[in-house]
N, C-alpha and C positions, 0 to 999 in steps of 0.2 A: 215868893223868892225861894230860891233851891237852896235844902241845907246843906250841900255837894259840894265842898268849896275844894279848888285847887291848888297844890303848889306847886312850882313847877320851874324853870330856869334852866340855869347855865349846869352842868355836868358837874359834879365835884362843888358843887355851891353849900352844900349842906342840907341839903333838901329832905334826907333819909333821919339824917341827926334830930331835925327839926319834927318831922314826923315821931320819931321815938320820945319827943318829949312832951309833946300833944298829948300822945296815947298816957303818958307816964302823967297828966294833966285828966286822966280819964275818959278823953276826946275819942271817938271811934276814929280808925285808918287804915287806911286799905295801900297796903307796899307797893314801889316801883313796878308795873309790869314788867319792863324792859328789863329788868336785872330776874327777875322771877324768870323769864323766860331765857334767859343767858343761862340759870342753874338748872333750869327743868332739858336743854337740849342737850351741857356739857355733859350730865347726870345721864343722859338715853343714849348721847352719838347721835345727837339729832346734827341735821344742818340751819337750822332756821337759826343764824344766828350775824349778828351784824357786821362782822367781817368776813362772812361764807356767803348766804343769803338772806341778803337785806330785804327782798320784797316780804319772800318766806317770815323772815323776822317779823317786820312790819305787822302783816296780817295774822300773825299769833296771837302779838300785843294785843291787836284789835279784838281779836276775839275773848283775850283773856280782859279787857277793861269793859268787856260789855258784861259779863259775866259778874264781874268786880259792882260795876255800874247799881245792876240789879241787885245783888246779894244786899248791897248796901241800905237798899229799902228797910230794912227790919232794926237799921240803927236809929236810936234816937237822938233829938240836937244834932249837931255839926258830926258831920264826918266826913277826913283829912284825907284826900286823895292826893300821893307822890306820883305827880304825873296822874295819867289816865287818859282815857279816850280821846282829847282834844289833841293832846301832844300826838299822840299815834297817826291821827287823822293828819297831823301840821307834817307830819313825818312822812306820809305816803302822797299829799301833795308834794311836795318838795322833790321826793324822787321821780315821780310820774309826769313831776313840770305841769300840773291841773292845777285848776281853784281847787279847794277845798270843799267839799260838798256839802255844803249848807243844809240838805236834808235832813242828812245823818248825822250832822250835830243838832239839829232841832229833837231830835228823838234822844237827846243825852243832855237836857241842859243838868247846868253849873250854878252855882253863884256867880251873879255879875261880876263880885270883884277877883281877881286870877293873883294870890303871890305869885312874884317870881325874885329869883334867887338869882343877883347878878355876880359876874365871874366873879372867883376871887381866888385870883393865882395861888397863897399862901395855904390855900385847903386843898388845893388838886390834885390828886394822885390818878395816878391809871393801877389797876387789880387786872386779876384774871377776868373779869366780869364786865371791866373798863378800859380798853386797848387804846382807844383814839386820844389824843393829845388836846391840848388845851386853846390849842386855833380851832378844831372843829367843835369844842365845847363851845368856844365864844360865839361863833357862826351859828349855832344850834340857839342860843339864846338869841340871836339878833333876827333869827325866823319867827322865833314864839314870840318877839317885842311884838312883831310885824302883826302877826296872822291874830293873837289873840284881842288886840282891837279894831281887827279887822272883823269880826265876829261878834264884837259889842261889847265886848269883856274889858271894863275897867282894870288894868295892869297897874299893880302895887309891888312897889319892889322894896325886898323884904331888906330893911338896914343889916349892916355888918356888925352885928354885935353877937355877945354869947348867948350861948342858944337857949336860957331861958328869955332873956329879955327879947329873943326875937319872937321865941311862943308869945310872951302879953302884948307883944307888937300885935301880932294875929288876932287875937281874944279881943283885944283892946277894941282892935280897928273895925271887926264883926260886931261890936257888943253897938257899937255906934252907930249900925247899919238898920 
């Protein structure tokens, strides 16, 4: 079983919060692609960006979570990917209107079980990083409910609580795996 686990959800769900406190738990993790890739084009004047170009975007991600994917090899125990290749992948079927291509997540597995991080209006904010509003966040979550057990991925959604109690939520629910 893959020590890859993911978390992943709704926008503005806490999902970043939650990873800093994993790490801050010792945990290896690997940060959002999608926002990494938001500072690395605002930072060049690039366009691959998700309200300029989304496919551009898209296939950045991809390239940057495969990269991430592998790097990751040299961690020991668990390590905490925000987001990552799967999301990317749920991402470019979605615009392209395809299934998901099954290959190319065979060449990435994960941990069967998938956090996800349901809406929660009261943390939501949009940044320069985060433009789109909290209906295409809830829509973004209600593809990844779809698509990640459509892939075999047991979906755990991470309770509403403070963000340590939701890290032993994690620890807890992996330790009993």
């Amino acid at each position: 079983m893959s020590r890859y686990v993911i978390i992943s959800g709704c926008s503005g769900g806490g999902k970043s919060t939650l990873i800093d406190e994993l790490a801050r738990r010792g945990h290896a993790t690997v940060p959002e692609p999608g926002r990494r890739v938001v500072r690395e084009q605002q930072a060049s004047g690039g366009n691959a960006l998700p309200w300029a170009d989304t496919r551009a975007f898209v296939d950045r991600i991809l390239a940057m979570a495969r990269a991430d994917y592998a790097a990751a090899a040299a961690n020991p125990g668990w390590t905490f990917f925000d987001r990552g290749l799967f999301d990317a992948v749920s991402a470019l079927g979605d615009l392209n209107g395809t299934p998901l291509p099954a290959e190319l997540l065979a060449n990435y597995p994960y941990h069967r079980q998938v956090f996800l991080t349901p809406p929660w209006p009261a943390l939501y904010a949009t940044d320069g990083e985060r433009r789109h509003g909290l209906a295409q966040a809830e829509a973004e979550y209600h593809r990844l409910l779809r698509d990640y057990p459509a892939q075999g991925y047991a979906v755990i959604e991470i309770p509403q609580l403070p963000v340590p109690a939701r890290a032993a939520f994690i620890e807890e629910t992996l330790a009993a795996t």
